[in-house]
LUMSEMI-862049 format. One record per residue (C-alpha): residue in one letter; x, y, z. Coordinates in Angstrom, 1 decimal. Layout:
N
<r><res>A</res><u>X</u><v>Y</v><w>Z</w></r>
...
REM end
This chain:
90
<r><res>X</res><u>-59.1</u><v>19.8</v><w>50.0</w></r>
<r><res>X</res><u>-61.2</u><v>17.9</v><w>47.7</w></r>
<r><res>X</res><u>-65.1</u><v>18.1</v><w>47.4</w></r>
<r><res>X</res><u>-66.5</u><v>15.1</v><w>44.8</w></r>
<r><res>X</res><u>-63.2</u><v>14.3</v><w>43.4</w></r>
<r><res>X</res><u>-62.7</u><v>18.3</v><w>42.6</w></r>
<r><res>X</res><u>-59.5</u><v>20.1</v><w>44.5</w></r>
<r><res>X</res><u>-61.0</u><v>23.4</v><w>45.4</w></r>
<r><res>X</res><u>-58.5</u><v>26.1</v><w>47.6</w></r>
<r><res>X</res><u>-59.2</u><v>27.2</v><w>50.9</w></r>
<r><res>X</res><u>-57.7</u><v>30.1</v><w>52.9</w></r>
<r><res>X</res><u>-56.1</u><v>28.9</v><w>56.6</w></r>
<r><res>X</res><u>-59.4</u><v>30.6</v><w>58.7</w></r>
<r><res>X</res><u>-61.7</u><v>29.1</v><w>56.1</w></r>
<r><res>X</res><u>-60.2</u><v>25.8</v><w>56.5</w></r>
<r><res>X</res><u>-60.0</u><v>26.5</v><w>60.4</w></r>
<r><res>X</res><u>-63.7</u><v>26.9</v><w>60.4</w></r>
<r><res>X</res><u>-64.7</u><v>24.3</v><w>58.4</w></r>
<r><res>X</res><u>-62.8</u><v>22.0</v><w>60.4</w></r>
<r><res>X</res><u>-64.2</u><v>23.4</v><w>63.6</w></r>
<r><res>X</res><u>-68.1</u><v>22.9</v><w>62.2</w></r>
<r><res>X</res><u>-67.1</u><v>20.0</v><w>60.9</w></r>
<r><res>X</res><u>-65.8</u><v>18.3</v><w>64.0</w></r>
<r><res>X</res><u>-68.8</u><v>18.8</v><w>65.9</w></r>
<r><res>X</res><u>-71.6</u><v>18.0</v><w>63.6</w></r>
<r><res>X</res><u>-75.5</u><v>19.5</v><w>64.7</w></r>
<r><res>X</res><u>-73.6</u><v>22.0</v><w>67.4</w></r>
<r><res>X</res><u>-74.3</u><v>25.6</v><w>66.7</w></r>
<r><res>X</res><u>-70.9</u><v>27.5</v><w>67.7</w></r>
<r><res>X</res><u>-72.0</u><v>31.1</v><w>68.1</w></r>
<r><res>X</res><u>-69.7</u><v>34.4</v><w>66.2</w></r>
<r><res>X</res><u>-68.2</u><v>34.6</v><w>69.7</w></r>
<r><res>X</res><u>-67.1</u><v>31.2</v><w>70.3</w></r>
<r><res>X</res><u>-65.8</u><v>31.1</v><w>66.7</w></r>
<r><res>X</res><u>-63.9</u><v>34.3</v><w>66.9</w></r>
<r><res>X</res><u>-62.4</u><v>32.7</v><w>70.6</w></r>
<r><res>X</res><u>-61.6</u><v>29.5</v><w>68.9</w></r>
<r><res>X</res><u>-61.1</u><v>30.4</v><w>65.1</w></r>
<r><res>X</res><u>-59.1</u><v>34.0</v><w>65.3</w></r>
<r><res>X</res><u>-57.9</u><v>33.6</v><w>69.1</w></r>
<r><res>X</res><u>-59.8</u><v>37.2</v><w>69.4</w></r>
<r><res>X</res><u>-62.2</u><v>38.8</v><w>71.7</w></r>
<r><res>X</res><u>-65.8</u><v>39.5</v><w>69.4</w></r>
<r><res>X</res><u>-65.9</u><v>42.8</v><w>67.6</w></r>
<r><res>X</res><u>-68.7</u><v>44.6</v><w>65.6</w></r>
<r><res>X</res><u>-66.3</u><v>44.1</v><w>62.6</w></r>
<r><res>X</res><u>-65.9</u><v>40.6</v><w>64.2</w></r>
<r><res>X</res><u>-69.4</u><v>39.1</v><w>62.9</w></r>
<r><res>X</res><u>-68.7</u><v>40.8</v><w>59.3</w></r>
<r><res>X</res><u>-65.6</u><v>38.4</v><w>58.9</w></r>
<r><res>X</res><u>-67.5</u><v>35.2</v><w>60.0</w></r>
<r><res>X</res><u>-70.1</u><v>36.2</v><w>57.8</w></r>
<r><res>X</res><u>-67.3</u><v>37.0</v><w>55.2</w></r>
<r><res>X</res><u>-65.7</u><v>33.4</v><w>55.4</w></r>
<r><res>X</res><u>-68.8</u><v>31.7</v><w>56.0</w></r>
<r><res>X</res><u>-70.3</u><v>32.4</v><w>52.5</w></r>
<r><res>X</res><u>-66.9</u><v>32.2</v><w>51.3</w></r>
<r><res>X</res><u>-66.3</u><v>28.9</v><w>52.5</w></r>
<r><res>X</res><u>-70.4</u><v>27.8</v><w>51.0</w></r>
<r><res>X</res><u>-69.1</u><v>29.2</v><w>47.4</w></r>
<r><res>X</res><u>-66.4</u><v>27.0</v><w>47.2</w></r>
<r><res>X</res><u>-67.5</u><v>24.0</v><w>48.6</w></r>
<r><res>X</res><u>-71.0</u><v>24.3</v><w>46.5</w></r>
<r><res>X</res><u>-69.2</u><v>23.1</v><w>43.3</w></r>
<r><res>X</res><u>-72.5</u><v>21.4</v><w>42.0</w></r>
<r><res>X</res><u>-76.5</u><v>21.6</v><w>42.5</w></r>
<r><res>X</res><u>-76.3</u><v>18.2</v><w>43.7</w></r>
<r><res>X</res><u>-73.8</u><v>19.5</v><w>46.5</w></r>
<r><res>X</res><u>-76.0</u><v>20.3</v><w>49.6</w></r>
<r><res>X</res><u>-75.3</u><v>23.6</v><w>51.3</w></r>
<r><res>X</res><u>-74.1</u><v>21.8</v><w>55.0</w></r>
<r><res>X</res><u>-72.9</u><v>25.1</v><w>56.8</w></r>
<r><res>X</res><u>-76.3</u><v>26.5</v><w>58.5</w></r>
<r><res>X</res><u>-76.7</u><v>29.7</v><w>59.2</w></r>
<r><res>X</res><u>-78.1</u><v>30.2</v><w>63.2</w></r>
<r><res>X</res><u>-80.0</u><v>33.7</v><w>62.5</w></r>
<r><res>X</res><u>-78.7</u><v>36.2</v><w>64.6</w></r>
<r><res>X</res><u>-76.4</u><v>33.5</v><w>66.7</w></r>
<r><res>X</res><u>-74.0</u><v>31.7</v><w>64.4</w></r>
<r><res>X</res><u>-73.2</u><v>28.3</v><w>62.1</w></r>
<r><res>X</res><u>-73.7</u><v>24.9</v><w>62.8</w></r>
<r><res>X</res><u>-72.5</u><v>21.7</v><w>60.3</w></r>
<r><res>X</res><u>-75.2</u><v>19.7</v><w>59.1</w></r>
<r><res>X</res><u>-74.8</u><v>16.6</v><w>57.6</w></r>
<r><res>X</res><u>-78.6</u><v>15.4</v><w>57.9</w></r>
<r><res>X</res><u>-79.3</u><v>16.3</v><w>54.2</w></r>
<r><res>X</res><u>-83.2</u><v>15.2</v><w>54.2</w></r>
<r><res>X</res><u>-86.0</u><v>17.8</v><w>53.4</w></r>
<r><res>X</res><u>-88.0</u><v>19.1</v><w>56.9</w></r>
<r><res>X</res><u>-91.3</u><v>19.5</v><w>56.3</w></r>
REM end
């Protein structure tokens, strides 16, 4: 995958997640519905931990300059969401 011209690596879930968010811009998919659709698996305590895991992961690597806006919104206590409306909320 490429981010700015830059080729950056990206493990199969992390690029099965991103594509997911991606896909449907603005919708918040909750740790269960990405666990159903991402891993195929019912949720799990440990379940959360690994979205979490790949989630940041997944921000790390696609964050490859300041200019590069963090799109993958966290839904406290719910999920992620893709967000490609990059301007300030006041």
């Amino acid at each position: 995958m490429e981010v700015c011209s830059k080729e950056i690596m990206l493990t199969a879930k992390e690029f099965d997640l991103l594509a997911l968010l991606i896909r449907n811009p603005g919708r918040v998919f909750t740790f269960e519905m990405i666990m159903d659709l991402v891993w195929n698996e019912e949720d799990s305590f440990y379940s959360r931990k690994v979205i979490i895991n790949h989630a940041s992961n997944l921000r790390k690597k696609l964050r490859i300059s300041d200019a590069v806006p963090d799109y993958i919104k966290s839904i406290r206590g719910v999920g992620y969401k893709f967000d490609n409306d990059c301007r300030e909320t006041t």
